[in-house]
VOMARNU-536484 format. One record per atom (N, C-alpha, C): x, y, z. Coordinates in pm, whole numbers, padded with zeros to 5 digits, always signed. Atoms other than C-alpha are relative to their C-alpha. Example, Ala and Ser with C-alpha at 12.3 -4.5 7.8 and 13.67 -1.06 7.14 Angstrom:
BEGIN
+00089-00119+00000+01230-00450+00780+00090+00120+00000-00082-00119-00006+01367-00106+00714-00077+00109+00073
//
This chain:
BEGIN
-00066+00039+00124+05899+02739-09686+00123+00088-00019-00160-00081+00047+06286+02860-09774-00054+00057-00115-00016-00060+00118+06333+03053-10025+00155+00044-00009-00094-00036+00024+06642+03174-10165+00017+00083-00107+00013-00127+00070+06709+03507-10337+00136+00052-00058-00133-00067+00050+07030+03648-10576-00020+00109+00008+00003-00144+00019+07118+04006-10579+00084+00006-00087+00110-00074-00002+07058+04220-10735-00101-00084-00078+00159+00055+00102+06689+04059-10886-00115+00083+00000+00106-00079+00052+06422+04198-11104-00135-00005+00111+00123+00050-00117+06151+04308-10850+00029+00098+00154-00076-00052-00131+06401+04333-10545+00043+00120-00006-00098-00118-00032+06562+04631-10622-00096+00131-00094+00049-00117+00041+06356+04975-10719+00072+00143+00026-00037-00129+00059+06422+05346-10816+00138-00003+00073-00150+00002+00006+06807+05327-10840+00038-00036-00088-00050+00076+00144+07079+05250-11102+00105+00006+00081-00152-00002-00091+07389+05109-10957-00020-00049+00101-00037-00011-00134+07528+05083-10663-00055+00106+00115+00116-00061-00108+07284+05208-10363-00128+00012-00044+00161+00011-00046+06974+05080-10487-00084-00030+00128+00086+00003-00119+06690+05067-10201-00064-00134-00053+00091+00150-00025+06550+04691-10143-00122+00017+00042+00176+00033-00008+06172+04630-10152+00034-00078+00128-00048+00123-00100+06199+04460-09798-00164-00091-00036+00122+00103+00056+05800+04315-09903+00023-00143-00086-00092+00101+00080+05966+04121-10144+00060-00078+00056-00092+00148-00077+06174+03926-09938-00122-00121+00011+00125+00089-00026+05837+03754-09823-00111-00135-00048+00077+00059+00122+05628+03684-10070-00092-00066+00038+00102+00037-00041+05335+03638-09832-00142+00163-00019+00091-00095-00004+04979+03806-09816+00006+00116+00057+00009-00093-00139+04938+04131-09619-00129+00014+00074+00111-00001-00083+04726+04107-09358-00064+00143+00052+00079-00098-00088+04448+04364-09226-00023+00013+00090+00060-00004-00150+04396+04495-08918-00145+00010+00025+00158-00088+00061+04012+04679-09078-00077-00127+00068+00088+00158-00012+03818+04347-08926-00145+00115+00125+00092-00117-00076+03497+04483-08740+00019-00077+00151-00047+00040-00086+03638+04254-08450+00117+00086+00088-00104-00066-00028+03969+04436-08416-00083+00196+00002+00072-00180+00011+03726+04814-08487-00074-00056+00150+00061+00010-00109+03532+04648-08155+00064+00001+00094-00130+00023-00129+03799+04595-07911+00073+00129+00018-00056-00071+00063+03970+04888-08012-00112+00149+00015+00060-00133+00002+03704+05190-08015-00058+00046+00103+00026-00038-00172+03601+05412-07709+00110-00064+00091-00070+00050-00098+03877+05255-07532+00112+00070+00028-00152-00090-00041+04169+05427-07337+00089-00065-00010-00127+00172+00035+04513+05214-07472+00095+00097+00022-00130-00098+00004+04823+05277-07334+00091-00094-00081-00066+00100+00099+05086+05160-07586+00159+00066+00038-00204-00063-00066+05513+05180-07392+00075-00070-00107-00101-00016+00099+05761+05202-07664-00039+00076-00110+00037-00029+00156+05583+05394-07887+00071+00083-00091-00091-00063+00093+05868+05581-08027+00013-00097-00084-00045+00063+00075+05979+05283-08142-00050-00035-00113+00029+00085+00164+05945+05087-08509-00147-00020+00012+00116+00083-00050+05664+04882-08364-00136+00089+00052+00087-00069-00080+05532+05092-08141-00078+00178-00039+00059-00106+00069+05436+05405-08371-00069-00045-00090+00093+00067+00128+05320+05196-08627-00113-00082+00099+00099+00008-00057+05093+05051-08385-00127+00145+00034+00111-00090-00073+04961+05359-08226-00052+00082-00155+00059-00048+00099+04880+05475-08596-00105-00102-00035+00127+00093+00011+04670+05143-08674-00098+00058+00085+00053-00016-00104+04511+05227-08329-00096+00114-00033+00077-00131+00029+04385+05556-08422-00090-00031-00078+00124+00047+00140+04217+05400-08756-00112-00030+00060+00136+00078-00042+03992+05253-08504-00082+00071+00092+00111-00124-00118+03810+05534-08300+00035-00024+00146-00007+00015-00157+03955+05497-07953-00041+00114+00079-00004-00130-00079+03890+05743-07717+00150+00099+00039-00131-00046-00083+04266+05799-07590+00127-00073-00078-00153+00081+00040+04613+05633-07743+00082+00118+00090-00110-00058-00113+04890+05746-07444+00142-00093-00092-00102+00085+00067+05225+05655-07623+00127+00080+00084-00110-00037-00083+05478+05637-07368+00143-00042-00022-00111+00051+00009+05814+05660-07395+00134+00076+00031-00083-00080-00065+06188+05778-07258+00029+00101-00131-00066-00048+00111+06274+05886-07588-00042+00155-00061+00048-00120+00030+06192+06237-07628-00021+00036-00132-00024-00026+00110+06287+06306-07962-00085-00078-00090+00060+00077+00056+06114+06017-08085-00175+00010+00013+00125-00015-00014+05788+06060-07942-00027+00120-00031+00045-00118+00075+05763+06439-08071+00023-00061-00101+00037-00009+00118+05826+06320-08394-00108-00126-00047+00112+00133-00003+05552+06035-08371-00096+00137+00049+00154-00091-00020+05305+06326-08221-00008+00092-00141-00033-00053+00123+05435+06540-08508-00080-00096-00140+00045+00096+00147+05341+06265-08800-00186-00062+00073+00150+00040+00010+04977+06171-08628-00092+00117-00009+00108-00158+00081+04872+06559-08675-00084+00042-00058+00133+00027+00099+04719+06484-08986-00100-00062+00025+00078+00120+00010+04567+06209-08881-00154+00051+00010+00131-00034-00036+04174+06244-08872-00003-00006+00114+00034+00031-00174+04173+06118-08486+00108+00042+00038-00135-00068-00064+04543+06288-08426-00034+00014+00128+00029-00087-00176+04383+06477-08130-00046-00122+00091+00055+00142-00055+04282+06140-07987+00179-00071+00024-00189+00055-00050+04748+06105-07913-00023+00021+00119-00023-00047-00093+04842+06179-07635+00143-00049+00030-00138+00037-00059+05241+06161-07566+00077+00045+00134-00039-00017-00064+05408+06101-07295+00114-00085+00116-00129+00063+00030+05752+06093-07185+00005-00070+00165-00053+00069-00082+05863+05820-06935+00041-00137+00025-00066+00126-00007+06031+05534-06787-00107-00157+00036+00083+00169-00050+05865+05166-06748+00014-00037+00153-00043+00004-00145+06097+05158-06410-00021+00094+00086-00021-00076-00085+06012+05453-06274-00126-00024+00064+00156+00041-00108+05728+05327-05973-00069+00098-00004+00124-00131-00040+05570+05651-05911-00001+00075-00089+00088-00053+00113+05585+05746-06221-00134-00057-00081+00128+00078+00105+05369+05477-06383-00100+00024+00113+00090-00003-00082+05171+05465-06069-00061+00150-00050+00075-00138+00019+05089+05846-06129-00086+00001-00135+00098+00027+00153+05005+05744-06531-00110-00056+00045+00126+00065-00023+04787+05500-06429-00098+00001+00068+00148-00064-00054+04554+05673-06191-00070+00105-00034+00130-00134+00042+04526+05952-06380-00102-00053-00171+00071+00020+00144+04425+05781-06741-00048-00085+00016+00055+00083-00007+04278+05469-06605-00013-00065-00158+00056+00041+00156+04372+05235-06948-00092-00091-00020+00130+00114-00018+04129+04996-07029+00076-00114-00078-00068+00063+00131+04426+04840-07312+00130+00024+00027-00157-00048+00031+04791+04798-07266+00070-00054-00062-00126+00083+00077+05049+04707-07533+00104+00027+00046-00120-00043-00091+05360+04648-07345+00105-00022-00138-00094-00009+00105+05637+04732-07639+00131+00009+00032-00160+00005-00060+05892+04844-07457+00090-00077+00055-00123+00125-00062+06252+04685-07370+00055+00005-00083-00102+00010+00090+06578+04667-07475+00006-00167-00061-00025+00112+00072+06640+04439-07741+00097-00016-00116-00103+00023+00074+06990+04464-07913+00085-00107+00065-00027+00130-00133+07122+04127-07806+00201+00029+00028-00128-00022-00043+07515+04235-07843+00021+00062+00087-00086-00140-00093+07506+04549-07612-00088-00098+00081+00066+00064-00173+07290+04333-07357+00107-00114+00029-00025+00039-00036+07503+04094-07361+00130+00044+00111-00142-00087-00086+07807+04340-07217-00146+00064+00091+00046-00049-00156+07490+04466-06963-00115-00066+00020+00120+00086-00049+07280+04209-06831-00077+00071+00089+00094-00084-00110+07121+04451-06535-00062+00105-00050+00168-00043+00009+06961+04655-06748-00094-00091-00106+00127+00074+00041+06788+04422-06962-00081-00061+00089+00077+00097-00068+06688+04222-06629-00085+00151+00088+00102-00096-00037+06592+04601-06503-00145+00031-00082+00091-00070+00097+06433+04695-06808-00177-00098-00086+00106+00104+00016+06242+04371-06951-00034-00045+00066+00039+00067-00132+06190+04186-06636-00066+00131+00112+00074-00133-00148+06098+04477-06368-00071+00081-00083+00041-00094+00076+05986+04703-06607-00155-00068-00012+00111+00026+00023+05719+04496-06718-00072-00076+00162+00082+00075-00132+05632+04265-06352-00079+00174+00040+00028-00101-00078+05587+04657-06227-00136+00050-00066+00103+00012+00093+05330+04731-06501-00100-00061-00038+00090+00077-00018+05170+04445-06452-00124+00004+00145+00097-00091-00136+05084+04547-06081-00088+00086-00006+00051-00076+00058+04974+04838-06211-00180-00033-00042+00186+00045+00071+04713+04654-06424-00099-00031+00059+00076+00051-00073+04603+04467-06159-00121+00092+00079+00073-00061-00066+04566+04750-05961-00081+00078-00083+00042-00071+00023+04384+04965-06155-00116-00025-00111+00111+00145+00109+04167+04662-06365+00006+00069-00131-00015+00036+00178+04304+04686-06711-00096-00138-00048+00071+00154+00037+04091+04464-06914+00059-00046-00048-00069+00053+00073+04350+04379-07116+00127+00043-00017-00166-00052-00016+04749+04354-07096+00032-00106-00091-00005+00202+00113+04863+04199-07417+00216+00069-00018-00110+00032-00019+05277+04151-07384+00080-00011-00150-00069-00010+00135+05481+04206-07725+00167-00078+00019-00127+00060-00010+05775+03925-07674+00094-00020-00116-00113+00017+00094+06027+03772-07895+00023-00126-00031-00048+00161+00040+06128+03438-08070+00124+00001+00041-00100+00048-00037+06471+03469-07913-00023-00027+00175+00037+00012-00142+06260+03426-07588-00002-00183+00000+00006+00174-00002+06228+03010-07738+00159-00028+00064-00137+00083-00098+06516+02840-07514+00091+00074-00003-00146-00140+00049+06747+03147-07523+00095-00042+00040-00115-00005-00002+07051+03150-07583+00097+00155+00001-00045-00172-00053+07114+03560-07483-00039+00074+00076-00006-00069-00117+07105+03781-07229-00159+00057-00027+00136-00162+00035+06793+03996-07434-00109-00139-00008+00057+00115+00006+06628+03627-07486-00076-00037+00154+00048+00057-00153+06623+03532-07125-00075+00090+00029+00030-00103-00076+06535+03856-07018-00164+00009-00016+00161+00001+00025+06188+03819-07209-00043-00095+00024+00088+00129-00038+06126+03461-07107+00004+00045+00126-00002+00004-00161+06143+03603-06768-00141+00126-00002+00141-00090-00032+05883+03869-06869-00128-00083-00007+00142+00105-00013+05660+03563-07004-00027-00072+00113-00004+00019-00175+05684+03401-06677-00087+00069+00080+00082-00098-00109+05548+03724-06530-00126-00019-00086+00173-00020+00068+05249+03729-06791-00061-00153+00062+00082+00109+00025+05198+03368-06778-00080-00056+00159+00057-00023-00107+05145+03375-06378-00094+00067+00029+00117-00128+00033+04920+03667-06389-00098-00090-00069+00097+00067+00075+04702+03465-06653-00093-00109+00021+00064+00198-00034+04654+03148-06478-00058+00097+00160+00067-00034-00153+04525+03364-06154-00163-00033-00033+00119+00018-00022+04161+03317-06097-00106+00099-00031+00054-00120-00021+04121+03616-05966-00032+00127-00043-00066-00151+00050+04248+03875-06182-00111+00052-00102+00112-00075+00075+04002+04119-06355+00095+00004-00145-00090+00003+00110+04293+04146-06640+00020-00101-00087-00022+00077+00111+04352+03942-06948+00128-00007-00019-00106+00030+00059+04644+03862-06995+00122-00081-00111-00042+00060+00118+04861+03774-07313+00131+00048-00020-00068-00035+00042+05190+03747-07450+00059-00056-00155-00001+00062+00148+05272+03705-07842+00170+00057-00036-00160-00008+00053+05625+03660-07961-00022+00005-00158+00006-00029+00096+05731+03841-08245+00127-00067-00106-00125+00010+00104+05989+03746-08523+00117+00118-00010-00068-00099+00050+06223+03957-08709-00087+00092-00041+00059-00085+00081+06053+04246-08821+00030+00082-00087-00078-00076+00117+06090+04388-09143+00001+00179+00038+00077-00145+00057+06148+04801-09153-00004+00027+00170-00100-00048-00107+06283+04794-08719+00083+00035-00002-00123-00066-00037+06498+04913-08548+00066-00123+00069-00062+00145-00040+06575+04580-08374-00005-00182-00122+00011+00120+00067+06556+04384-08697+00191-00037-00071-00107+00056+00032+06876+04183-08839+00017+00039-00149+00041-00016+00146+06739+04283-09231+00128+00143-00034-00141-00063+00003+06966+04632-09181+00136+00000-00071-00128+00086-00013+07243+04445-09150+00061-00028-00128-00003+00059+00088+07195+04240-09444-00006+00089-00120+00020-00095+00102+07099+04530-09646+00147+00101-00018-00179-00040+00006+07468+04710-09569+00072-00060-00063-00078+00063+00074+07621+04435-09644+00011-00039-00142+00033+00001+00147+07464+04383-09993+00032+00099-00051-00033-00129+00069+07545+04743-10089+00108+00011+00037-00124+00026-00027+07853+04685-09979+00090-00102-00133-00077+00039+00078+07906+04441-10265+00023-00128+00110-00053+00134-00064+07941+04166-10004-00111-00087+00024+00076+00112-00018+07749+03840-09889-00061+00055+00113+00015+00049-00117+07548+03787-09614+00031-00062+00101-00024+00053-00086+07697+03739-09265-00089-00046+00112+00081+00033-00119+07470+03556-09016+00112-00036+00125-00085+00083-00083+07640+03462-08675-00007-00090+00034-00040+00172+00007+07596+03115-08691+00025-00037-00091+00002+00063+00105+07633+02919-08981-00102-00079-00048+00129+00135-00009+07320+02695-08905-00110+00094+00036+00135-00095-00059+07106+03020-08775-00091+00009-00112+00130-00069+00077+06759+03172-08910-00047+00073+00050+00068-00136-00048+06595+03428-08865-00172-00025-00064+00140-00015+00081+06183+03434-08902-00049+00165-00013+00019-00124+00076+06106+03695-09088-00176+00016-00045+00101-00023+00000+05773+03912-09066-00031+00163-00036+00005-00159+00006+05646+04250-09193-00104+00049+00088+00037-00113-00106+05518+04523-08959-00173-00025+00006+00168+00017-00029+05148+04496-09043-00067-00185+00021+00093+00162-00029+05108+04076-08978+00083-00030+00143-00038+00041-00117+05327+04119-08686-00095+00117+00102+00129-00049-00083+05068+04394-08550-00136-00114+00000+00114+00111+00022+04791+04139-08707+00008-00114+00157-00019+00093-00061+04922+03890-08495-00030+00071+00164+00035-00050-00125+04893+04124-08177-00141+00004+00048+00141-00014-00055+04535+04212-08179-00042-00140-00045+00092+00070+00096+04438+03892-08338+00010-00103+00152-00004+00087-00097+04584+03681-07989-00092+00032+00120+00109-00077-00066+04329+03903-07798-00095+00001-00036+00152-00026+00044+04053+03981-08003-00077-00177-00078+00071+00145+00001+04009+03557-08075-00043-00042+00166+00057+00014-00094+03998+03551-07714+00099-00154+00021-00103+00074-00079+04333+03306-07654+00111+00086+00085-00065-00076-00080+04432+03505-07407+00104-00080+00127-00059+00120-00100+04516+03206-07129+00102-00102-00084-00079+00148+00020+04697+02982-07358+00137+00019+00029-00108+00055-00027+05003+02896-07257+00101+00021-00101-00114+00015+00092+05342+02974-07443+00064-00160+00026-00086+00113+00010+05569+02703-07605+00136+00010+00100-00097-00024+00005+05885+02621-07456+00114+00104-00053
//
């Protein structure tokens, strides 16, 4: 259902007066919030070793904090980003299961590095997060998105095989439907790799991939944008005229992760 929203409106805009109030991004929505707490998602999820790549990122810290809620044995949150992943080990400290992190820094492409992760932590759970996904700067460098989303993940997938992950669940993108960009293609070429893998026979691994929306409260979301420009005193620029954007907040676009796994549609088939 559309909706359509004026600024500034009663609701949308909290603790400020003026010019540089902070936007409720919840509000935009104006849907339920979903739980992860299900004793389905606490089953899948506890005693288990999960490795989760990007976890600096938006997505991928706010995952490995759900993750913890649920008694795992291990959360490995890998990622190049140094800076980012100390301050993600830094903020799960408190956590009751903190000591249950484990960070650690590296590349998706680097072969003998993952190979070395993955024989020494044997995961039993992998959320693949990582990959570039700013679609302007990919479009000025197509070789590393086809390094980074495409190889990055086929190599990771080997991995799984070899080392019988029970479960490799794939974190894609709605600009992966009939793309029209360099960061688009790059992930229909990672579904490709999942969706081969899935249809094997043979494979001790599960395999899944769930395309996400916009997400409210990223680092790869378009909302930003929109939020500059409103405090700016100006309109909303989309780059089409006819575009959309689906728009999702952080905890129903995790929902949606464990939920394509823990129903157990792991084989189905993406759309076009």
């Amino acid at each position: 259902m559309k909706k359509d929203f004026t600024f500034p409106h009663e609701g949308m805009l909290h603790r400020g007066q003026g010019h540089g109030n902070t936007i409720d991004l919840s509000a935009l929505l104006d849907r339920e919030v979903l739980s992860l707490n299900t004793q389905a998602s606490f089953t899948f999820i506890k005693d288990r070793i999960i490795l989760v790549t990007g976890a600096a990122g938006s997505i991928g810290s706010e995952l490995c904090r759900q993750l913890l809620d649920h008694q795992p044995a291990l959360v490995i949150g890998l990622d190049s980003n140094e800076t980012g992943l100390f301050d993600l080990a830094e903020s799960l400290g408190p956590h009751p299961n903190g000591h249950h992190f484990l960070p650690n820094i590296g590349d998706i492409t680097d072969k003998p590095g993952m190979e070395h992760l993955f024989s020494q932590i044997r995961p039993h759970i992998v959320f693949h997060i990582a990959a570039y996904k700013h679609v302007p700067l990919l479009e000025r460098h197509p070789k590393q998105a086809i390094r980074t989303n495409v190889l990055g993940t086929y190599y990771l997938c080997l991995l799984a095989l070899k080392y019988a992950v029970a479960n490799f669940i794939f974190i894609s993108t709605d600009k992966a439907t009939r793309p029209a960009c360099v960061m688009g293609a790059s992930k229909r070429f990672g579904e490709f790799v999942i969706r081969s893998l899935a249809g094997t026979s043979t494979s001790e691994t599960c395999f899944c991939a769930v395309r996400f929306g916009n997400v409210l409260g990223t680092r790869g979301s378009v909302v930003p944008t929109f939020i500059r420009q409103i405090e700016q005193g100006g309109a909303c620029n989309h780059h089409r005229p006819s575009g959309y954007s689906l728009l999702y907040d952080l905890h129903r676009s995790l929902w949606y992760g464990y939920s394509y796994r823990v129903a157990g549609r792991v084989r189905q088939h993406l759309p076009a």
